[in-house]
C-alpha positions in Angstrom: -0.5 15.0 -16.2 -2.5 14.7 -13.0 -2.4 11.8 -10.7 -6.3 11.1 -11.5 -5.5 11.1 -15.4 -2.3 8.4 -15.1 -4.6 5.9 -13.5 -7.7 6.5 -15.7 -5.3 6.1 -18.6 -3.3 2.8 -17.3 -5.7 1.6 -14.5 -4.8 -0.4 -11.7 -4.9 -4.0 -11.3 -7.4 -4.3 -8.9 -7.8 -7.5 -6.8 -8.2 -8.8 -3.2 -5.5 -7.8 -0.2 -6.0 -11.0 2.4 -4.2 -8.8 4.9 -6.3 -6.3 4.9 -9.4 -8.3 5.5 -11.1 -7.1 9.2 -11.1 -10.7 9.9 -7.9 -10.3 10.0 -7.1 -7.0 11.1 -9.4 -7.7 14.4 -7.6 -10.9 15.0 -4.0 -8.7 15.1 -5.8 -6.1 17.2 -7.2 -8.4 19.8 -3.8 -10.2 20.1 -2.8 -6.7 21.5 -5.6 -5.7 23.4 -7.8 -3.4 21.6 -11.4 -4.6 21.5 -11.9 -4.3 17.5 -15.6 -4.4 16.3 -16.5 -7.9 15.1 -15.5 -8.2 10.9 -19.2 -9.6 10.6 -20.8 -6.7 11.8 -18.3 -3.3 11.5 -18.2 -0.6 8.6 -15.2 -0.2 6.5 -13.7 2.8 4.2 -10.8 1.7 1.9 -9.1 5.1 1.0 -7.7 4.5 -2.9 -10.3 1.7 -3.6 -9.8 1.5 -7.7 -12.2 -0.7 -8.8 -13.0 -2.2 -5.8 -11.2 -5.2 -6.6 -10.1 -5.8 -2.9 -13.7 -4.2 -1.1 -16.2 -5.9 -2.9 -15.7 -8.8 -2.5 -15.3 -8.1 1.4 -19.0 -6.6 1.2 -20.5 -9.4 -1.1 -18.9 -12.5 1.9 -20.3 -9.6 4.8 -23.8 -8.5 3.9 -24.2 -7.2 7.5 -21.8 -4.8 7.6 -20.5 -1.6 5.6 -18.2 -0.7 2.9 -17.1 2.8 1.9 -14.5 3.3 -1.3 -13.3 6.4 -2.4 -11.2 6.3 -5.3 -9.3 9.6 -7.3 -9.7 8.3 -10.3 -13.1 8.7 -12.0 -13.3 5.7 -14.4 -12.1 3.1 -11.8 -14.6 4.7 -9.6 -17.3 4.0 -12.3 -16.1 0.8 -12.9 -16.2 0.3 -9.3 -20.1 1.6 -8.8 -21.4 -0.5 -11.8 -19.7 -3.7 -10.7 -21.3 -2.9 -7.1 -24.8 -2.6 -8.9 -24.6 -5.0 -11.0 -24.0 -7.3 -7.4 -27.1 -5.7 -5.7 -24.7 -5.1 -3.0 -26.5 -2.5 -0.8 -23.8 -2.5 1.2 -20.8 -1.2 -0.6 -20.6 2.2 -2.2 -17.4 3.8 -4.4 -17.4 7.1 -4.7 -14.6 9.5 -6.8 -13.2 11.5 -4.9 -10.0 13.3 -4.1 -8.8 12.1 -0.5 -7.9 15.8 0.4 -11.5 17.1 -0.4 -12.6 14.5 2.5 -14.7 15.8 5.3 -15.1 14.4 8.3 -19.2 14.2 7.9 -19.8 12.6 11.5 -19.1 8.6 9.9 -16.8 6.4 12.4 -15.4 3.2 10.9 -14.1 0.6 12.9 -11.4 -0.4 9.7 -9.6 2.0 7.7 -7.7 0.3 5.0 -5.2 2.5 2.8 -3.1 -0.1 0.3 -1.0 1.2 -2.4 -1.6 4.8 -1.9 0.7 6.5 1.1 4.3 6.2 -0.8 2.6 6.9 -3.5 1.4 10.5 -3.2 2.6 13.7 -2.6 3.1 15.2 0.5 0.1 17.1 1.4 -1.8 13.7 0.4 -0.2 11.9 3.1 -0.5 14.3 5.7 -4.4 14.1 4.7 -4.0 10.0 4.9 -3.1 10.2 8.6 -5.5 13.0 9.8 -8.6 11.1 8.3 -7.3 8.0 9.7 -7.4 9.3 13.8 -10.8 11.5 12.7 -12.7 8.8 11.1 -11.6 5.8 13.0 -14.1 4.6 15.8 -12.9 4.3 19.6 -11.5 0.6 19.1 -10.6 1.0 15.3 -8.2 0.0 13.2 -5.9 1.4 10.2 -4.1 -0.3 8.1 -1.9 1.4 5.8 0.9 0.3 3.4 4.1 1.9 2.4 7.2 1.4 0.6 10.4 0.8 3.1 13.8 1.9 3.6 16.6 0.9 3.2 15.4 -1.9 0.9 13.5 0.1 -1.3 16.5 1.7 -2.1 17.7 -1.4 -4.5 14.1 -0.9 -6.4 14.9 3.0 -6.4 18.0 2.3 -8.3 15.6 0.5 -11.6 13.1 3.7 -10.7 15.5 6.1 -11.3 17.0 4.2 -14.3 13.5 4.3 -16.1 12.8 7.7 -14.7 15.3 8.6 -17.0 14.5 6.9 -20.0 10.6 8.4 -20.3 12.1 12.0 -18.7 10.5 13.4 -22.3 8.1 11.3 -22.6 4.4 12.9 -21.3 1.4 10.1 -22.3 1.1 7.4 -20.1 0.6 4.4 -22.2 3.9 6.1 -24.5 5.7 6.2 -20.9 5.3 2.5 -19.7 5.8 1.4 -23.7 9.1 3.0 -23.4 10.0 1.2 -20.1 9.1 -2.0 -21.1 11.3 -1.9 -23.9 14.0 -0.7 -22.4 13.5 -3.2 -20.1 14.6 -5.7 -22.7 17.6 -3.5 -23.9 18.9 -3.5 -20.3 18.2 -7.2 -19.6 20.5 -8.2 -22.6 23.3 -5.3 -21.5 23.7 -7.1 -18.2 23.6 -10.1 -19.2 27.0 -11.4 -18.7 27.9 -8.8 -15.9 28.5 -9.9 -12.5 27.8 -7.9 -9.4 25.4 -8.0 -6.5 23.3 -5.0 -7.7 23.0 -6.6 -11.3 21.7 -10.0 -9.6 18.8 -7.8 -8.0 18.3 -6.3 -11.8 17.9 -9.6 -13.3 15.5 -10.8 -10.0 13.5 -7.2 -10.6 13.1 -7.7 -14.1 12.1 -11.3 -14.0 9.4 -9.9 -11.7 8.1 -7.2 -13.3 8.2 -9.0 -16.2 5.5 -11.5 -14.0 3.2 -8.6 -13.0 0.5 -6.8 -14.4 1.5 -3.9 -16.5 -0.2 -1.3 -14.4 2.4 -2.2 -11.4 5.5 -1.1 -13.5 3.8 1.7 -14.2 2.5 3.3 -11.1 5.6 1.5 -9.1 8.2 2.9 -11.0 6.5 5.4 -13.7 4.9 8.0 -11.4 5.8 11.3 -10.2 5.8 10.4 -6.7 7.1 7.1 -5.1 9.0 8.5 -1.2 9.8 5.9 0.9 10.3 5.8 4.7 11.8 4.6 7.7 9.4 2.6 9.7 9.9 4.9 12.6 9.7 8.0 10.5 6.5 6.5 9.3 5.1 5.9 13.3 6.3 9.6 14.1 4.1 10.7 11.2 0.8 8.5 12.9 2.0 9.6 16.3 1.5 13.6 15.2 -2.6 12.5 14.7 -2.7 10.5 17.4 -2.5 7.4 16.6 -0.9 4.7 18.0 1.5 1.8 15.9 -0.2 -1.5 16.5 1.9 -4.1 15.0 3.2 -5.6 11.7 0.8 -7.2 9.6 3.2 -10.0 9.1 2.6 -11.0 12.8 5.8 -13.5 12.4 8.3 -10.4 12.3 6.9 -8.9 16.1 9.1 -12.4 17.4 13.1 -12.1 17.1 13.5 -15.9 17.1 12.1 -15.5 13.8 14.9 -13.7 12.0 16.7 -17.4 13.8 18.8 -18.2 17.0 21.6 -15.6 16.7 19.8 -12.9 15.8 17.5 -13.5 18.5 20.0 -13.5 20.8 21.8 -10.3 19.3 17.8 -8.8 19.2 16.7 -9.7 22.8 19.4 -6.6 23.4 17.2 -4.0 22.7 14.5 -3.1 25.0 12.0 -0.5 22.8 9.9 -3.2 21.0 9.8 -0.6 17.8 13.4 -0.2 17.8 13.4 -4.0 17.3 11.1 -3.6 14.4 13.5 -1.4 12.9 16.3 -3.4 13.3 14.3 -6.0 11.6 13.7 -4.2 8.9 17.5 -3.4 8.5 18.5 -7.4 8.8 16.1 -8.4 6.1 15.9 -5.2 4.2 12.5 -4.9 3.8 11.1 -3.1 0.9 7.2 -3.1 1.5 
């Protein structure tokens, strides 16, 4: 089963990223010195859109500036389009589309926003992610793109590759994330009792699975493709296209003293600012 057909079967949960708002991504660029076009008046593309869940909403609050969703799946794209009609939203448009069928058709945007979609493809997907990212991004743009991150998401890897096994023969989608859900149960009750570090992250992963929409199990831990990365590994990747790494969108985790007054001191050590980013990411084993 394709990509496209997984999420039109279980599509999903689409709702609003704060992080990735341009407000906010031009406040983190200007922090660092890069003049990003004002979040009143810039145009946006959101590469993996769904339903639009996190961009319209941007282009109902901005009326003066642009929104552009493409989205692989064609019934969260329709979904997407109608709710954008329905609005009146001349602003916003969600097309279906495959990202590597993307031309570059002379459109700069001045925010780039990729959620959800880079870990989460194969590799010729995310070689596309980055190349569209340096063509289509204006002189002073921004791209914002999530991933999954090692080492941490090793722990959640270990649950992935416990379920991966329990659909292996299973082929429909809503069969697939039936089958993990129950089992789900079945292994909650086996541990029970047991103690041991990784079974205390077992019992914390299935509480919050258990909290989330259904669509996240699925595509988190249910999909052919789920490779994450070193964050350097990752910057090396942008670096090949051109791009340059502008900072954490958790702004807090750019200071040492956050990570408190011993590993600051044990931090201020290293002099390559994204070496220190990748020792934080080791300290507090980051997953996301």
């Amino acid at each position: 089963m394709s990509i496209a057909d997984s999420y039109d079967a279980i599509p999903y949960q689409s709702t609003p990223f704060p992080e990735t708002h341009p407000g906010h991504l031009a406040c983190l660029a200007r922090l660092y010195g890069v003049e990003a076009a004002p979040p009143t008046r810039c145009k946006v593309l959101e590469l993996g859109c769904a339903s639009g869940g996190n961009l319209i909403p941007m282009a109902a609050r901005m009326p003066e500036s642009t929104f552009m969703g493409i989205e692989l799946s064609p019934e969260q794209a329709e979904e997407g389009a109608a709710r954008v009609a329905k609005l009146g939203l001349r602003n916003c448009e969600i097309r279906s589309a495959d990202i590597l069928d993307l031309q570059d058709e002379g459109f700069r945007y001045d925010y780039i926003i990729t959620h959800g979609v880079y870990s989460w493809s194969p590799p010729e997907v995310r070689e596309r992610i980055m190349q569209l990212s340096s063509q289509l991004l204006s002189a002073q743009g921004v791209a914002y793109i999530s991933f999954n991150a090692l080492p941490g998401w090793r722990m959640r890897g270990m649950l992935r590759d416990i379920l991966m096994h329990q659909v292996r023969d299973i082929d429909s989608p809503a069969a697939r994330l039936e089958a993990a859900q129950s089992y789900l149960a079945f292994l909650e009750a086996g541990i029970g009792e047991l103690e041991a570090a990784h079974i205390d992250y077992l019992k914390e992963e299935i509480t919050r699975i258990r909290h989330s929409h259904p669509s996240y199990l699925y595509h988190e831990y249910l999909e052919t493709f789920n490779e994450p990365m070193l964050l350097q590994d990752f910057i090396a990747a942008a670096e090949r296209h051109g791009l340059d790494y502008l900072c954490d969108i958790d702004q807090a985790l750019q200071f040492p003293g956050y990570l408190g007054e011993q590993a600051e001191q044990v931090m201020s050590m290293i002099e390559d600012p994204l070496e220190r980013l990748q020792q934080t990411d080791f300290l507090l084993n980051r997953n996301f």
